[in-house]
C-alpha positions as CSV (number, residue, x, y, z in Angstrom):
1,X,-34.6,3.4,-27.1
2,X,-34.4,5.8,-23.8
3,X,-31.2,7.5,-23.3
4,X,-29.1,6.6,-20.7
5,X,-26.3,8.5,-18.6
6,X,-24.9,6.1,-15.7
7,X,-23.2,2.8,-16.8
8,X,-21.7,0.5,-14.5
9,X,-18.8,3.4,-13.8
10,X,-20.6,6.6,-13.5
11,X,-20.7,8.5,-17.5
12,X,-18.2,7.2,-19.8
13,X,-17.8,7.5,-23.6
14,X,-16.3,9.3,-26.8
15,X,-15.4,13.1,-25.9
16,X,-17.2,15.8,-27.4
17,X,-20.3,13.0,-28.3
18,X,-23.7,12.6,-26.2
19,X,-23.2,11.6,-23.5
20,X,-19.5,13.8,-22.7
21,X,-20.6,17.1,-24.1
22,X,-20.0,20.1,-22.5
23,X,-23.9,20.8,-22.9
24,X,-24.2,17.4,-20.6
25,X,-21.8,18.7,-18.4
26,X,-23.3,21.8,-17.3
27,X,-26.6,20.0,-17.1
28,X,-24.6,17.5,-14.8
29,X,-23.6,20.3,-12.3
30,X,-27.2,21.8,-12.1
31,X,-28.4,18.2,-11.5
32,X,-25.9,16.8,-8.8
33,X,-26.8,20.3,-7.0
34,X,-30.7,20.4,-7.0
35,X,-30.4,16.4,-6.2
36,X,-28.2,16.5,-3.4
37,X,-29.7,19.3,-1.8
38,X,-33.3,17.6,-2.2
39,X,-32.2,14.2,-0.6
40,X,-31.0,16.7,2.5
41,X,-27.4,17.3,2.0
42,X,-26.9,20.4,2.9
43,X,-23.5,21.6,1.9
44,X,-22.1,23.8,-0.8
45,X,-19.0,22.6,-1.5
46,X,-18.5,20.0,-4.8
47,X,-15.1,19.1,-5.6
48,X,-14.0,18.5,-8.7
49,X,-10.9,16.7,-10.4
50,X,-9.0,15.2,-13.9
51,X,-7.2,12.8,-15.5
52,X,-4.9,14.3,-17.7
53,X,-7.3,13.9,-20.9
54,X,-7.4,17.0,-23.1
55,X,-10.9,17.0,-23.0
56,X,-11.0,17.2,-19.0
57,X,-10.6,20.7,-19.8
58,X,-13.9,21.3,-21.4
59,X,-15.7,19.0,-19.0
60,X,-14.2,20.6,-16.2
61,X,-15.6,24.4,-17.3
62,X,-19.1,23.6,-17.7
63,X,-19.3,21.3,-15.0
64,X,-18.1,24.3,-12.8
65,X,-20.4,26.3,-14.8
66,X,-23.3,24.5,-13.7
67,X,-22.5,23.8,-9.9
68,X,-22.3,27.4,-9.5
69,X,-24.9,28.5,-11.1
70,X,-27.0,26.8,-8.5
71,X,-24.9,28.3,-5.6
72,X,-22.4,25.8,-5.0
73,X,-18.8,26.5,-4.4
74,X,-16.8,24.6,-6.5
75,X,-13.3,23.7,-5.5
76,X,-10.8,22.1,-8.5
77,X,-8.0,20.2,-7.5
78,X,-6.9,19.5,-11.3
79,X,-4.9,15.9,-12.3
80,X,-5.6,13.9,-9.0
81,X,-6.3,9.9,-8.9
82,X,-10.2,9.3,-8.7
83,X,-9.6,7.5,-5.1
84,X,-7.8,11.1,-3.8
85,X,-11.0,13.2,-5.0
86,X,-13.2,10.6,-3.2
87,X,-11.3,10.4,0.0
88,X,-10.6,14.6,0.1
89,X,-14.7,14.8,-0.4
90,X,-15.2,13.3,2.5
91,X,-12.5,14.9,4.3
92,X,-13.1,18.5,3.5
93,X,-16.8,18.2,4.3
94,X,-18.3,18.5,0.6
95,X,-21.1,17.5,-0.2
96,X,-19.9,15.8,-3.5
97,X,-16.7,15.1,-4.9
98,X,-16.9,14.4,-9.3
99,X,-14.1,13.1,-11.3
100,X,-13.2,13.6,-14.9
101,X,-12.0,10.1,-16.3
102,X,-12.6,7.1,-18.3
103,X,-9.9,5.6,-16.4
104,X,-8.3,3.1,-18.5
105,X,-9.5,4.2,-22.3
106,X,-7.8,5.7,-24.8
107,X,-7.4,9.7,-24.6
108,X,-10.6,9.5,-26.8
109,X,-13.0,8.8,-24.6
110,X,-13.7,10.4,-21.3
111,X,-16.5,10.2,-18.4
112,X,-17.9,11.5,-14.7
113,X,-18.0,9.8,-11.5
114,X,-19.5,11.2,-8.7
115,X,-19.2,10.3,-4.6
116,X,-21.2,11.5,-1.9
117,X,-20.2,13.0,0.9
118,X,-19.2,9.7,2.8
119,X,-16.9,9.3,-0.4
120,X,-18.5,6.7,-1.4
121,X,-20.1,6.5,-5.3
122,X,-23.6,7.8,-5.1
123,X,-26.2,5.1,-4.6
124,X,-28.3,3.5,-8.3
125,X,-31.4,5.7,-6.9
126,X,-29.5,9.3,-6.6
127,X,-27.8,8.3,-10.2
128,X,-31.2,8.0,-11.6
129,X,-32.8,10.8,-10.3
130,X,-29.6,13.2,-11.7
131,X,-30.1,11.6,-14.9
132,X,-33.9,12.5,-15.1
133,X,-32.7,15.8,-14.4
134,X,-30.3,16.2,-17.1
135,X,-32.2,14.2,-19.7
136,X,-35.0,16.9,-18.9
137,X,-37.7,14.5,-17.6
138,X,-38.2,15.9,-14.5
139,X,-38.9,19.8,-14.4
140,X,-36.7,22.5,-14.1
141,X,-36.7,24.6,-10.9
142,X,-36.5,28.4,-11.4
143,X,-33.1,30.3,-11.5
144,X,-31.2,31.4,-8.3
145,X,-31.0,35.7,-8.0
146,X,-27.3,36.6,-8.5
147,X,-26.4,37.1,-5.2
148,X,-26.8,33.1,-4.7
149,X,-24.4,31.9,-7.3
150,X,-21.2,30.3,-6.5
151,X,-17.6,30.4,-6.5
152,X,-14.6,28.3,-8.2
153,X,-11.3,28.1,-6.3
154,X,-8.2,26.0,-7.0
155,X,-7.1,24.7,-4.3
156,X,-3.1,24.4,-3.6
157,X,-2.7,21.6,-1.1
158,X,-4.7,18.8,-2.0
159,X,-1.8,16.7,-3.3
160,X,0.0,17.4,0.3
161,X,-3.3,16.2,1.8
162,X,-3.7,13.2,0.1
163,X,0.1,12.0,0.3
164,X,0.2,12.1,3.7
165,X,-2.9,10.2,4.0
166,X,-1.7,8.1,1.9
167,X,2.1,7.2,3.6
168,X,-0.2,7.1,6.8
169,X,-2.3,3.9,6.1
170,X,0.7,1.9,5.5
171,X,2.3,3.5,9.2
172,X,5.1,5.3,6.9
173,X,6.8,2.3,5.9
174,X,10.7,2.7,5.3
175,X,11.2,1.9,1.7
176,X,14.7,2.7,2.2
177,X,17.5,0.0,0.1
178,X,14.2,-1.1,-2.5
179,X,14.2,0.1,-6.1
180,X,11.1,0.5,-7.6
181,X,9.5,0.9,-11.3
182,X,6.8,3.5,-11.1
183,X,4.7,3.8,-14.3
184,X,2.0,6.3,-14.2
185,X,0.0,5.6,-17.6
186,X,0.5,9.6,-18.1
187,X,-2.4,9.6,-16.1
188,X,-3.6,11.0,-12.6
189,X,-0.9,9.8,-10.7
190,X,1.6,11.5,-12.8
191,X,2.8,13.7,-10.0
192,X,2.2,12.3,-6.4
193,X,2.7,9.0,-7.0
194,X,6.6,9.0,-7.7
195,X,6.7,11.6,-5.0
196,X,5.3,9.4,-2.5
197,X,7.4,6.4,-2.9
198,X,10.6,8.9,-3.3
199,X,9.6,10.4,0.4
200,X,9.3,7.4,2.0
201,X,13.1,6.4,1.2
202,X,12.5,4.4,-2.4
203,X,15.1,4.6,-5.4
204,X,11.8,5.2,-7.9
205,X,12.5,4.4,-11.6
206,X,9.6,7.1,-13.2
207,X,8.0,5.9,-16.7
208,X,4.6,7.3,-17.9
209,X,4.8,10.3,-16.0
210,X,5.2,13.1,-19.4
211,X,1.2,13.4,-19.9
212,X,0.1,15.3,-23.0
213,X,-3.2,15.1,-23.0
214,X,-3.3,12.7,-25.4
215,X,-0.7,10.0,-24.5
216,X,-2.9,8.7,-21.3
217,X,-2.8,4.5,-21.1
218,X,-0.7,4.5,-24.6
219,X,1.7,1.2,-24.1
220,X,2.1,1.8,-20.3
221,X,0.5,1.9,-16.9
222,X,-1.7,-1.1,-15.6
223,X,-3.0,-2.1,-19.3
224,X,0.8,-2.7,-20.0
225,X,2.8,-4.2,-16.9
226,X,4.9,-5.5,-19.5
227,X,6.6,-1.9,-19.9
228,X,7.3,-1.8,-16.4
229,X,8.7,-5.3,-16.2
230,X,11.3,-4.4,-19.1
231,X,12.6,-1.9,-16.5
232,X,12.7,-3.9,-13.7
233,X,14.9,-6.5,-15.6
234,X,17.0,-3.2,-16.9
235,X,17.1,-1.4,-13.6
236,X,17.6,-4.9,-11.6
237,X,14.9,-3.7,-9.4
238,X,12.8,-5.1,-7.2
239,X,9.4,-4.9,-8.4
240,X,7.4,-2.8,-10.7
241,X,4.0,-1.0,-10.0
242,X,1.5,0.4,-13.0
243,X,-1.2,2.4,-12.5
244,X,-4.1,3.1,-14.3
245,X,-5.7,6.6,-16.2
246,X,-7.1,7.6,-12.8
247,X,-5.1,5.2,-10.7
248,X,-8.2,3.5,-8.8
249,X,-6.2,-0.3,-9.9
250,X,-2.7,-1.3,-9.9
251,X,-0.5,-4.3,-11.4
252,X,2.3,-5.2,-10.1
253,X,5.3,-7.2,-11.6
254,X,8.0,-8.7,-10.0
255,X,11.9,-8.9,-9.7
256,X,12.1,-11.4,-12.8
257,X,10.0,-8.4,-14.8
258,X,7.3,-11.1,-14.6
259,X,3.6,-9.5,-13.9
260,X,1.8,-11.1,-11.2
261,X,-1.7,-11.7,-10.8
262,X,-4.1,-9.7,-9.7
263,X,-5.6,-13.0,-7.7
264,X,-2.3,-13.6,-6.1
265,X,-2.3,-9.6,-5.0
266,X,-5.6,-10.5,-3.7
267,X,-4.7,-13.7,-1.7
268,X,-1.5,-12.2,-0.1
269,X,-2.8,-9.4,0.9
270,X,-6.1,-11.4,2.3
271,X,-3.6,-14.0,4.3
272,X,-1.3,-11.5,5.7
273,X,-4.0,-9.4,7.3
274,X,-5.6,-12.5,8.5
275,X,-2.2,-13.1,10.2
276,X,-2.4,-9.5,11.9
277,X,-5.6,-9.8,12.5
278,X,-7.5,-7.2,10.5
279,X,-9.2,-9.4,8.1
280,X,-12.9,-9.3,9.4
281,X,-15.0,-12.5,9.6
282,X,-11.7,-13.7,8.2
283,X,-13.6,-13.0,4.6
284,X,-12.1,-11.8,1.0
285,X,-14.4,-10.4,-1.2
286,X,-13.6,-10.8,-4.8
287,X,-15.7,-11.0,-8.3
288,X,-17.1,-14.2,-10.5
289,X,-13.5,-13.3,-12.6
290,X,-11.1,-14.1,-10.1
291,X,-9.6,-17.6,-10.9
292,X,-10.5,-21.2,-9.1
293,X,-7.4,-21.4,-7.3
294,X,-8.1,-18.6,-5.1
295,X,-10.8,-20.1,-3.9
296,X,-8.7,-23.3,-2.8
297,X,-5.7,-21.1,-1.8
298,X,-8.0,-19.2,0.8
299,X,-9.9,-22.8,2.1
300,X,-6.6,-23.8,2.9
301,X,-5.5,-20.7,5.4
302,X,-9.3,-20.8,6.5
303,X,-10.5,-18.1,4.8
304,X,-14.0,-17.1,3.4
305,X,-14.4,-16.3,-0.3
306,X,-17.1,-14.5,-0.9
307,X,-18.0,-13.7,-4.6
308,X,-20.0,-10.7,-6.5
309,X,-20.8,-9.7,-10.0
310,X,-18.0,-7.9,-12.0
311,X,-17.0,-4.5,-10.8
312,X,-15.4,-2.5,-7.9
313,X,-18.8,-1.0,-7.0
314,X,-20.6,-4.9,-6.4
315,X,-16.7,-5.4,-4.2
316,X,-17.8,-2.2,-2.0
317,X,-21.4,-2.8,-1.5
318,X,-20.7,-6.4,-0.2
319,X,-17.7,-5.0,2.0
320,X,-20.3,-2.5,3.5
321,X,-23.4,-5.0,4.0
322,X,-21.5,-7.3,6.0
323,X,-19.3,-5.4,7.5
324,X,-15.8,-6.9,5.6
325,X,-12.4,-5.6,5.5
326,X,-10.9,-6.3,2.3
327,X,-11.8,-7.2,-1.0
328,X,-10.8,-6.2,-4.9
329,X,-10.8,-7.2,-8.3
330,X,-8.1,-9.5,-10.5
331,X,-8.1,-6.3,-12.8
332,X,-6.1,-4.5,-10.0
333,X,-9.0,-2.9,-7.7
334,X,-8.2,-3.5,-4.2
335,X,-10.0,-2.3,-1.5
336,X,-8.8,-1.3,2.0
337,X,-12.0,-0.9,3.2
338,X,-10.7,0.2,6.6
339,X,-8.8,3.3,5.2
340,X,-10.9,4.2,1.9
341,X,-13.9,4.2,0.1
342,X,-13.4,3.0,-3.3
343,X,-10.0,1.2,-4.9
344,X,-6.9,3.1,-4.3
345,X,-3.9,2.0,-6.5
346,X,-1.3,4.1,-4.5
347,X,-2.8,3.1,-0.9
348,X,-2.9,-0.8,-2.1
349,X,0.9,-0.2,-3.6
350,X,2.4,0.8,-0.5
351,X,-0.1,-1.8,1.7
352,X,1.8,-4.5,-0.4
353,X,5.3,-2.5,0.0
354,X,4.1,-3.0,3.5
355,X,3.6,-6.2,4.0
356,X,6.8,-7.1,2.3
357,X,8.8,-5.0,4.7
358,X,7.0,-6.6,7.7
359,X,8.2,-10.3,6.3
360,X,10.8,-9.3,5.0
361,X,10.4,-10.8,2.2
362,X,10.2,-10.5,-1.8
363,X,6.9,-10.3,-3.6
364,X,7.5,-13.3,-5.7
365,X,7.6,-14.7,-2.1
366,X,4.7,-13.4,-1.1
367,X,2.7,-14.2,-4.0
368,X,3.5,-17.6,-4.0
369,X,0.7,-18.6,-1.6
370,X,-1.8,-19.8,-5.0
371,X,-1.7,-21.9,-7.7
372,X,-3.6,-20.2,-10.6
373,X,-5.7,-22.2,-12.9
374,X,-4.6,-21.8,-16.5
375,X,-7.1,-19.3,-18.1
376,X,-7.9,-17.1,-21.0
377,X,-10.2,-14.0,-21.7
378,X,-11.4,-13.2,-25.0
379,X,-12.8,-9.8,-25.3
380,X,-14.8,-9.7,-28.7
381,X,-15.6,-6.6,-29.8
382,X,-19.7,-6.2,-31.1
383,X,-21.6,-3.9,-32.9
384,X,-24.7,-5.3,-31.0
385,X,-25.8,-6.5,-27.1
386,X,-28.4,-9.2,-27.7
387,X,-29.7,-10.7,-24.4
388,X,-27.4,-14.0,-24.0
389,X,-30.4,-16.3,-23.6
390,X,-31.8,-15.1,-27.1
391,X,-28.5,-17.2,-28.6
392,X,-29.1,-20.3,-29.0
393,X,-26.1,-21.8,-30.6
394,X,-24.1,-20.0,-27.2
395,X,-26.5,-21.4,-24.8
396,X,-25.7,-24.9,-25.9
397,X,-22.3,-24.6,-26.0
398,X,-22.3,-23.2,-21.9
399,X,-24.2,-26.0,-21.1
400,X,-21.7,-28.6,-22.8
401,X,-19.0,-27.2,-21.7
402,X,-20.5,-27.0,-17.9
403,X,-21.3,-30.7,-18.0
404,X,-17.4,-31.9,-19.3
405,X,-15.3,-29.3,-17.1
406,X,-17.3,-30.8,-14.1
407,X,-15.5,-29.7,-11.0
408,X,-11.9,-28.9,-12.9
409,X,-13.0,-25.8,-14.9
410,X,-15.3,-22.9,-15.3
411,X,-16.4,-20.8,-18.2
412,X,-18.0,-16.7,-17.8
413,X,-19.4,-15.2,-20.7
414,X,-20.6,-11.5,-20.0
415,X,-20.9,-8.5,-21.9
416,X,-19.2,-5.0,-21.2
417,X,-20.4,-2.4,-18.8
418,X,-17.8,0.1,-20.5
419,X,-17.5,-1.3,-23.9
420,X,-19.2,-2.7,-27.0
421,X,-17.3,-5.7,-26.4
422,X,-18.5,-9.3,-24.8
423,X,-15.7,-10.9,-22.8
424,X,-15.3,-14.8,-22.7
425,X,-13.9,-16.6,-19.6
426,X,-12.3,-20.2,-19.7
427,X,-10.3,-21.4,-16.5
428,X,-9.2,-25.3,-16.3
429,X,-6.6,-27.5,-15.0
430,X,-5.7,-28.2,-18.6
431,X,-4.6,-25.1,-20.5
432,X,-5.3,-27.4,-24.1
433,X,-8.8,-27.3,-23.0
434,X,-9.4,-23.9,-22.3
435,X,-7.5,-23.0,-25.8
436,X,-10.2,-25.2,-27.4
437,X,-13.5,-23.6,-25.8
438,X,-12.3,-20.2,-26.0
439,X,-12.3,-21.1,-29.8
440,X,-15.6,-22.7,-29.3
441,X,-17.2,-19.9,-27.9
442,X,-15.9,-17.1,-29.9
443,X,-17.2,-18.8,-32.9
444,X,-20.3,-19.3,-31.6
445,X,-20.2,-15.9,-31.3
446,X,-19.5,-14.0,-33.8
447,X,-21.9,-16.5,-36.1
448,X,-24.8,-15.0,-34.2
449,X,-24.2,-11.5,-33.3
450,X,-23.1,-9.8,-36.5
């Protein structure tokens, strides 16, 4: 079978294993150099930042390593969240910004993604051409003289950039008088983060800020709002907000502890800028996961849904092709497409903290504009990816249960871009019922894929 670099996410898997070697790493460097300079960028500059993996140290020395060695000046801004590397890229005039995460996996694994200089992630035809490169099917070019090699710097103030670009898309909102749970994961946001909501006039309960190196997503951050919640109830504060490895997603939970959906996030946020009139062709964006009743909580403030495959990447591209606003994932990626590139879970915090200072009003408030469908996701794990269709057994079941949920439930089945896992959907207006095809389906399963 052909090896293969790019996933859905940029390069992603166990650390020290093909493909996040340090061997691929250099390679990497060399690659995003000759490729950007041959599709006509014609900077020097590639910045380059971390999670707080222990392996982002390896990576980030031979990805140096190689960027240099084809005259680029490489500047490292260390831990930073993935949506800060992609936004100071574009700012600071580089011609590529790469960052060292697996965002929310265990410390085991690790990965690369890369933007281009408009910050955005580089486009499915640039990815391919890098990875011809560093898979060795395309020809190496001879070695630069000396005197055309590279420099590394660290640079100082990126953090100081990036938090007041940050404070500034939400017009410095006074968070003066609101407590607030800030868990970190132990990952990127470690630092700035807490900082942020502290300067703007918070009381900030810190959790998951003690990174090391190995402790990254484990029982905190966005994969466990649940840890957050416990310390709103303790703290009596006002709401909680988890972040991811690399902080590109957020959950939030509310007063009660209680974690609220990424779909409601969505909706309120997709209402009130509606209501100020920033919501472009008054349409949301959001993925085939997001649940039914966001779809009739947005028909009845006259909105648009418009819906794309799973992942923040399908969200942006839409946003861009028509000329949207807003858009996100339930998973916690929300995009503010008017002020960054790719999902920012600091940015969308404080655009929430935002709106809630404008209404004055709580988040459970906020968030009480949908009714969710009841709804469970099964994520099985596999040890193979057969083609769907090629399961026969599966394929009857989908089309039995399309025919009895008729227009009162829905059912996804789709495999991992990130995982060996395949992830089952059921939404309907009776939870019983999506109890009893989740069943169904994972049975159906794990009889034919072995």
């Amino acid at each position: 079978m052909k090896q293969k670099l790019f996933g859905t996410d940029g390069i992603r898997g166990r650390a020290n294993e093909f493909p996040i070697t340090a061997e691929v790493a250099l390679l990497l460097g060399k690659a995003v150099a000759r490729v950007l300079r041959s599709s006509g960028v014609n900077r020097n500059r590639v910045l380059v930042g971390k999670d707080t993996r222990i392996s982002g140290y390896m990576l980030e020395t031979a990805l140096t390593s190689g960027l240099v060695s084809m005259g680029m000046d490489v500047f490292m801004v260390g831990p930073m969240p993935t949506p800060a590397v992609a936004h100071l890229t574009k700012s600071m005039g580089a011609a590529a910004g790469i960052m060292i995460t697996a965002s929310h996996n265990p410390y085991e694994d690790n990965g690369m993604k890369i933007f281009g200089p408009d910050g955005y992630k580089l486009s499915d035809e640039l990815e391919t051409s890098i990875e011809s490169h560093v898979l060795r099917l395309e020809p190496e070019s001879d070695p630069l003289p000396a005197r055309q090699i590279g420099k590394a710097h660290r640079i100082d103030d990126a953090r100081g950039r990036y938090i007041e670009f940050s404070k500034q898309t939400a017009d410095n909102v006074p968070l003066h008088g609101l407590k607030v749970v800030v868990d970190c994961g132990h990952g990127a946001a470690y630092f700035i983060a807490p900082l942020i909501f502290k300067e703007l006039g918070a009381e900030v309960i810190v959790t998951g800020c003690q990174p090391d190196g190995i402790n990254i997503n484990e029982g905190c951050g966005a994969l466990y709002p649940e840890t957050a919640g416990e310390l709103v109830r303790r703290h009596n504060a006002d709401l909680g907000i988890s972040f991811d490895g690399d902080a590109d997603r957020v959950i939030f939970t509310d007063a009660s502890g209680q974690v609220v959906s990424g779909d409601r996030i969505l909706a309120l946020c997709a209402i009130s800028l509606k209501e100020q009139g920033k919501l472009r062709h008054n349409t949301l964006v959001a993925t085939v996961m997001s649940n039914l009743g966001l779809r009739e909580a947005m028909a009845q403030h006259g909105i648009k849904l418009e819906t794309t495959a799973v992942g923040d990447r399908s969200v942006i591209e839409c946003i861009r092709k028509h000329g949207y606003s807003f858009g996100g994932e339930n998973s916690g990626h929300l995009i503010f497409a008017d002020h960054a590139t790719t999902g920012d879970g600091i940015l969308s915090a404080l655009q929430v903290l935002r709106m809630m200072h404008a209404r004055n009003a709580t988040l459970n408030q906020l968030a009480a504009v949908m009714q969710e469908y009841p709804t469970q996701l099964a994520n099985i794990p596999l040890v193979a990816k057969p083609p769907l269709e090629s399961l026969p057994k599966l394929q009857r079941l989908m089309s039995q249960a399309t025919e009895a949920f008729g227009d009162n439930g829905r059912h996804l089945i789709r495999y991992s871009g990130t995982e060996n896992k395949i992830r089952v959907l059921v939404e309907h207006k009776d939870i019983e019922q999506v109890r009893i095809w989740v069943s169904k389906f994972a049975s159906a399963i794990t009889d034919e894929i072995r």
